[in-house]
C-alpha positions as CSV (number, residue, x, y, z in Angstrom):
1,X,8.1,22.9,11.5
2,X,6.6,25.6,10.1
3,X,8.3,25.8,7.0
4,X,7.3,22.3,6.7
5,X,3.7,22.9,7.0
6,X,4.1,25.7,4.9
7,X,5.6,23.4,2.1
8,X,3.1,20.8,2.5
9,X,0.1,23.0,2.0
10,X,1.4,24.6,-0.6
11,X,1.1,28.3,-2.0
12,X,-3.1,27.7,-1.9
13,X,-3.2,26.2,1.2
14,X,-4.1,22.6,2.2
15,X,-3.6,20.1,-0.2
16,X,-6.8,17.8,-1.1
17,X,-4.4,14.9,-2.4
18,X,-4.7,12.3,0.2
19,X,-1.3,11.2,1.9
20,X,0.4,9.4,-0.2
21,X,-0.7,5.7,0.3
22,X,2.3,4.5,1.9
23,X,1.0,6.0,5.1
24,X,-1.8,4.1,4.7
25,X,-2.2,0.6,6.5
26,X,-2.9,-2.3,4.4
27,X,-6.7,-3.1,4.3
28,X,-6.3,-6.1,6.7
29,X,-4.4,-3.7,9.4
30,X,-6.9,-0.6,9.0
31,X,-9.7,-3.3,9.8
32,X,-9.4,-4.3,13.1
33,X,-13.0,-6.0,12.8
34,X,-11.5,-8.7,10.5
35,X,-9.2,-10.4,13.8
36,X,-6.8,-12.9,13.5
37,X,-6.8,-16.1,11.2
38,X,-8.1,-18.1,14.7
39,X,-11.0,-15.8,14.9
40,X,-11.6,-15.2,11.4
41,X,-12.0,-19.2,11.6
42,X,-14.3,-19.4,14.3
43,X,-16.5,-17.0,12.5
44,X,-16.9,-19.3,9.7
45,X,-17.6,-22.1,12.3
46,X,-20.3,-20.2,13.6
47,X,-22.5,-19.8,10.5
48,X,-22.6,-17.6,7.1
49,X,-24.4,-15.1,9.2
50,X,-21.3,-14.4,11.2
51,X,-18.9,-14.3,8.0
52,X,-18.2,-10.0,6.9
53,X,-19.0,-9.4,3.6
54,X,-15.8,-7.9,1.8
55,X,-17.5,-5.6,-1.3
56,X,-15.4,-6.5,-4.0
57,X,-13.3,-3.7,-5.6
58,X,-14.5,-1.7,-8.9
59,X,-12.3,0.4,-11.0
60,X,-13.7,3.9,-11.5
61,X,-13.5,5.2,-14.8
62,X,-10.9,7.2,-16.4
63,X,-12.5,10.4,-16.6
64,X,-12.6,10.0,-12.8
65,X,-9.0,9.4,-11.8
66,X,-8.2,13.6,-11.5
67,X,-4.5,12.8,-10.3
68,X,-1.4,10.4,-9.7
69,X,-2.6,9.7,-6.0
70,X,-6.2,8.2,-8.0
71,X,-4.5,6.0,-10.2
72,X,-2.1,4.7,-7.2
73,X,-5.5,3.8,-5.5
74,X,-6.5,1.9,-8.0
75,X,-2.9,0.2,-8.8
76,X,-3.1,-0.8,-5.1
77,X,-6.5,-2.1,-5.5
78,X,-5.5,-3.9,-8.7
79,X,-2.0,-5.2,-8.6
80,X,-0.9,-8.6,-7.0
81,X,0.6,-7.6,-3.0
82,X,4.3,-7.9,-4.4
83,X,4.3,-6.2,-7.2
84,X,2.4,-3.1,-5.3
85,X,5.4,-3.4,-2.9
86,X,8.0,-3.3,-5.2
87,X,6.4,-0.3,-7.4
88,X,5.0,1.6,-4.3
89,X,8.7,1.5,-2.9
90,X,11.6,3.4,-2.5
91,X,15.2,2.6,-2.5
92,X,17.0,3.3,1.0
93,X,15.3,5.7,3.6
94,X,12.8,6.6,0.6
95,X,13.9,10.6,0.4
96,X,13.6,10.9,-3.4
97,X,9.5,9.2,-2.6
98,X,8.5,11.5,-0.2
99,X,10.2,13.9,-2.0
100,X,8.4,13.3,-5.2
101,X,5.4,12.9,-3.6
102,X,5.1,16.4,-2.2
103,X,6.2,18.0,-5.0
104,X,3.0,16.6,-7.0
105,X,0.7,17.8,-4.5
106,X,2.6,21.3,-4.8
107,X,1.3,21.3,-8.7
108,X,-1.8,23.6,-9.4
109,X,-3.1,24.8,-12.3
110,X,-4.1,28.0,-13.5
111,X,-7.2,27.7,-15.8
112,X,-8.1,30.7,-18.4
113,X,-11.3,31.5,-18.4
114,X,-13.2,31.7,-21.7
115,X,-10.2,30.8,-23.9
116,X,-10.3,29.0,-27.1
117,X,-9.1,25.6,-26.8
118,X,-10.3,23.9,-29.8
119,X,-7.2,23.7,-31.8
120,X,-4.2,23.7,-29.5
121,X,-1.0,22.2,-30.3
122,X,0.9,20.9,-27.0
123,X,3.7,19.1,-29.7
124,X,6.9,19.6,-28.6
125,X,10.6,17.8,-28.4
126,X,12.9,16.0,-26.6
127,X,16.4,15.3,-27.4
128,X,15.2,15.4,-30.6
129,X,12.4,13.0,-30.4
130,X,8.5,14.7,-31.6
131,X,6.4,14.2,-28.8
132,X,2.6,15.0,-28.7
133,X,2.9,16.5,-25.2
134,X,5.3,17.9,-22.9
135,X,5.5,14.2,-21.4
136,X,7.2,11.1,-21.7
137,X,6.9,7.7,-20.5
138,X,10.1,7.1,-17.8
139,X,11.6,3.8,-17.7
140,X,9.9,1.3,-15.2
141,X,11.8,-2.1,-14.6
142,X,9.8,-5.0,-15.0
143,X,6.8,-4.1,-16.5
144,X,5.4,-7.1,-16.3
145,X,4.6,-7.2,-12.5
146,X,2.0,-4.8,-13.2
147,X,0.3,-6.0,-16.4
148,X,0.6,-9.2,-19.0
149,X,1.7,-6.8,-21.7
150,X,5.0,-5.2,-19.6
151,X,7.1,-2.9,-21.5
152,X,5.4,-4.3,-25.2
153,X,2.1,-2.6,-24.2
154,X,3.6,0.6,-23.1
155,X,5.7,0.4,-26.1
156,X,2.7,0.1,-28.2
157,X,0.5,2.7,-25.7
158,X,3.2,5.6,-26.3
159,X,3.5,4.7,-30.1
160,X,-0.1,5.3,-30.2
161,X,-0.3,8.7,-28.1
162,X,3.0,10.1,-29.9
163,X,4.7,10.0,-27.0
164,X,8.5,9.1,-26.3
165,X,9.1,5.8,-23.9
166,X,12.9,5.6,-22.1
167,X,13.3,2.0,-22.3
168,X,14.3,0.1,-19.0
169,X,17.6,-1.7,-18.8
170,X,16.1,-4.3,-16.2
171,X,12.7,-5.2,-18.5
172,X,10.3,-8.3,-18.7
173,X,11.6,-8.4,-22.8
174,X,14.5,-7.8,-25.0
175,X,15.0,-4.8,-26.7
176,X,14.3,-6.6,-30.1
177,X,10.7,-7.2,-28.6
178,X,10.1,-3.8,-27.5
């Protein structure tokens, strides 16, 4: 247990990432206040007065989403309940999830102080294919869950940033429309 707490707070200690969302129960479940469908009913029986205002959900902006745990936030904010499912998911007992989830929270950075960044070049390769950052877009299967544009706009989005996209083989389009 140790070595486990050791590996979840990482080399700086605690992590601030939140848990990853998984662990989280679904708005209805963390709100016991809401009740069941009978007494949610009977609420709406009893007047306007008695109905709970549910604040509507607003994306923050980019230059606020610091990591992947903001961006999964907002994906589970944004995206239709089965297509968060099937992207928020694992396959099996979910190893390689958890697993990938702790090794992002394990990743710090070291700024340097009073360095000159104006001109830096981050261009590098893979497999042969120029890319303007060590990064790459992985393949996703079935895009289009997630947005109208599927695999065409992260086609187009990669093009764009100069950064390589693996193509899925289970996609929302051919391969001659990507």
């Amino acid at each position: 247990q140790a070595v486990l707490a050791q590996v979840a707070s990482g080399p700086a200690g605690p992590s601030v990432c939140p848990p990853p969302l998984r662990q989280r129960p679904p708005p209805a479940m963390a709100s016991p206040a809401a009740g069941t469908e009978a007494e949610v009913a009977k609420k709406a029986d009893a007047g306007p007065e008695a109905l709970e205002v549910e604040e509507e959900f607003v994306k923050p902006p980019l230059a606020a989403m610091l990591n992947t745990f903001d961006f999964e936030s907002v994906a589970r904010e944004t995206m239709e309940p089965q297509a968060w499912g099937y992207y928020s998911s694992g396959g099996d007992d979910e190893i390689t999830l958890r697993d990938n989830h702790m090794a992002f929270q394990r990743i710090t950075m070291r700024p340097r102080i009073l360095v000159n960044v104006r001109e830096i070049d981050m261009t590098t390769s893979f497999l042969g294919a120029t890319a303007s950052v060590p990064l790459y877009f992985t393949a996703t299967a079935l895009a289009k869950l997630a947005h109208q544009d599927g695999e065409v706009g992260i086609v187009k989005a990669a093009k764009k940033a100069g950064v390589p996209y693996m193509l899925p083989t289970l996609s929302s389009y051919t391969l001659d429309e990507m």
